[in-house]
Structures are given as C-alpha cells and as structure tokens.
N, C-alpha and C positions, 0 to 999 in steps of 0.2 A: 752885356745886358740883353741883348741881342736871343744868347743864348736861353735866358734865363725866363724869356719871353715865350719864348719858344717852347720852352718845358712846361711852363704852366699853360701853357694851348693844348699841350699834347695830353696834359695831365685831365685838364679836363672834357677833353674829348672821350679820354678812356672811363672818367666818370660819368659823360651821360651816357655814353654807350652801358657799360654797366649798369646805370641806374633803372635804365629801360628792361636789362633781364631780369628774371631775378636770379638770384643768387642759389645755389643747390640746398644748401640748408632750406629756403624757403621753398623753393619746390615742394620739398618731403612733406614740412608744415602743409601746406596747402593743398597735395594728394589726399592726408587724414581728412583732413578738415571739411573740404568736399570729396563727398565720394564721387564717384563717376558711376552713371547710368546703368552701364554691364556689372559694374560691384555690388550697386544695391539690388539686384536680382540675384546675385552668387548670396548676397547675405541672408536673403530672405529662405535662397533655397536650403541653406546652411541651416537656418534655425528650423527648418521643418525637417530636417532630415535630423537633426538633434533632438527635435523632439517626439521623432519615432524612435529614435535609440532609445531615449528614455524610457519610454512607453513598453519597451519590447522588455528593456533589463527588470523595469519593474515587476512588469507578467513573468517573467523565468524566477523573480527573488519568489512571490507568491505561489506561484507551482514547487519551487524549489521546498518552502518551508510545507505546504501541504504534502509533497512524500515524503519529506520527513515526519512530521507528525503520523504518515500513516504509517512508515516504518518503525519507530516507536508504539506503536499499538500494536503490530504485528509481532515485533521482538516480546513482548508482554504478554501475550493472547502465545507462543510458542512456550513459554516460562511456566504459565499458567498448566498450560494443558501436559506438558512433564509433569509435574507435583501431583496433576489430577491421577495418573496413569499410573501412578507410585501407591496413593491411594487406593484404587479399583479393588486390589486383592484384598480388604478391610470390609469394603463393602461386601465382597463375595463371601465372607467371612463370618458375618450377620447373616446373612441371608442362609447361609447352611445350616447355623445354630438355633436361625428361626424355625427352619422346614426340621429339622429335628425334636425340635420342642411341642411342634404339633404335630409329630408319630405318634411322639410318645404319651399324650394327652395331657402336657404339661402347658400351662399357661404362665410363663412369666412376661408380666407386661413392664416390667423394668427393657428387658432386653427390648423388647417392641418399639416403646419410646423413645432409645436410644439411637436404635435401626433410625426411626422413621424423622429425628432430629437432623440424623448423620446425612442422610439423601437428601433434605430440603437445605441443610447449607450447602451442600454439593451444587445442586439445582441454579441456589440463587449464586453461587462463581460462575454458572455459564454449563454446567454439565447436563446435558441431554440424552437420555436412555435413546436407543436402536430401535426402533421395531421389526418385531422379526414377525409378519405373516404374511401370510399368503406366499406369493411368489420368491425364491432366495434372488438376491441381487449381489453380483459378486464384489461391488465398492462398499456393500456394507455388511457381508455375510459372510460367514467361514465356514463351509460346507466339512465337516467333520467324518460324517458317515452317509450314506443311502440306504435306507431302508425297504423292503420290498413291500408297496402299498397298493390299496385301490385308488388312491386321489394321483392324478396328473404329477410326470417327470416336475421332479423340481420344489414341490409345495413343503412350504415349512413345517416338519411333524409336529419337530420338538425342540429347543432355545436350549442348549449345555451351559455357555454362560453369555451373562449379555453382554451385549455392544455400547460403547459411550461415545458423544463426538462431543468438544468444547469450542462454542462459536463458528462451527462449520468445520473444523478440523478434528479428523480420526484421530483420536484418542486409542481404542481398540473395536475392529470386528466383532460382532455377535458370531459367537460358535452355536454354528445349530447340525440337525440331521434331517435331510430332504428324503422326500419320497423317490420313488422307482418303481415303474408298472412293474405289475408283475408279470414274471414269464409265465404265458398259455402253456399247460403242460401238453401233450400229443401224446395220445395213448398208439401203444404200436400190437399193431391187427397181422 
C-alpha cells in the first residue's frame, strides 16, 4: 500500500511539474498566436519589400507590353514600305507617259487623273516625296553625275528620278546631278 502511495505522490508531482510548463505543442500554438516584437518588424519589412516587388513587376509588365506594341508597329511600318518600294517603278511609269504627252501636244486627261489618284492614295499610306534642292545631302541624295556649272560645288541641277521615305524610313534616294565649278581655263603666253 505503501507502495501505491507512493506512486500516486510521484505521479502527481510530475503532473504539477508538467502542468506548470507548457507542453511543445503549445509553445508552437502560442509563438503564431503572439508574435514577438523583432517579428512584427521583420513582417512589416516583409510586406513593404513585397510591395516594391510588386510595384517594380508591374512597371516591367507595362514597359514590356509598350515595346511590344512599338515593335508591332514597326514590323508593319517595314511591310508597308516593301510593298511601297515595289510600287515606285508605276509611279515613275506615269510620270514618263505624262512628260511625253506634253512633248507631244497631247492632252489626255484620263492619264492625268489616274496619275494624280495614284499619288494621293500613295501619300495617305504614309508616302512622302524627297526634296531635292538646293544643297545634295547624301542620306537623302544619290549623286549620279556632276556637271560643270557656275552655281557652287554641290547644288542640285537636276532630279533623274525621285526620292520616297514611308514614316521616316528610306524607301529610295532621289537620284539627281550636282553641280561642279568650273575649271578657270589658263591661256599659255
């Protein structure tokens, strides 16, 4: 009996003992549950550094889709100006049959019509004539020949055929023929 006294003394000494800790389960409980001081700072820094990453992926998705959209307009605006450049020799085409029709004193104003149809839908795709005077410039100019003139090295005489660019991209040079001082002769005495 003795014995049995004895166990139940020991048994409940190890139960207040226990009852006083807690138990590891409840620890863990009880870490979530309250956070501690240094945690809630780490969380706080947590959600602001999460919400620059947001912020930042967001700005890369929006720059990401604006060069794509520019690349798609540039891939189209490349398409474009092939097709126009395919073209060009139609236009030059007209234009020889028109300058022949006024050697010859003939007026057909069918052709003229056509011509002058044919270059305003051109115009409104984005096609813009060169201009070729005054000074040649050689991003937009294709020097053909030189001529011996009295106007200054360089100056545009005469336009062989023209130049086109579609939304700021050469299409084709204007071929033209520049001037050339002329050589002072030296007479020999």
């Amino acid at each position: 009996m003795d014995e049995e006294k004895n166990q139940k003394q020991a048994d409940s000494a190890k139960g207040q003992s226990q009852g006083d800790k807690p138990q590891p389960q409840e620890k863990a409980a009880e870490s979530q549950a309250q956070p501690k001081p240094a945690q809630a700072g780490n969380t706080a820094e947590e959600l602001k550094e999460l919400s620059d990453r947001h912020l930042r992926l967001a700005a890369e998705f929006d720059n990401y889709k604006k060069r794509t959209a520019k690349d798609i307009e540039n891939s189209k605006n490349i398409g474009k100006a092939e097709m126009l450049s395919k073209i060009l020799p139609i236009l030059d085409e007209f234009e020889i049959a028109i300058d022949a029709m006024a050697k010859k004193g003939e007026t057909d104003r069918g052709m003229e019509l056509i011509f002058s149809n044919f270059v305003s839908a051109l115009k409104s795709a984005g096609l813009q004539e060169i201009t070729a005077e005054g000074s040649s410039d050689p991003y937009k100019h294709e020097i053909l020949m030189a001529r011996e003139s009295e106007e200054e090295d360089g100056k545009i005489l005469e336009v062989v055929r023209k130049g086109y660019m579609f939304n700021g991209i050469m299409i084709r040079p204007s071929s033209v023929i520049v001037s050339k001082k002329q050589e002072s002769k030296k007479d020999d005495k």
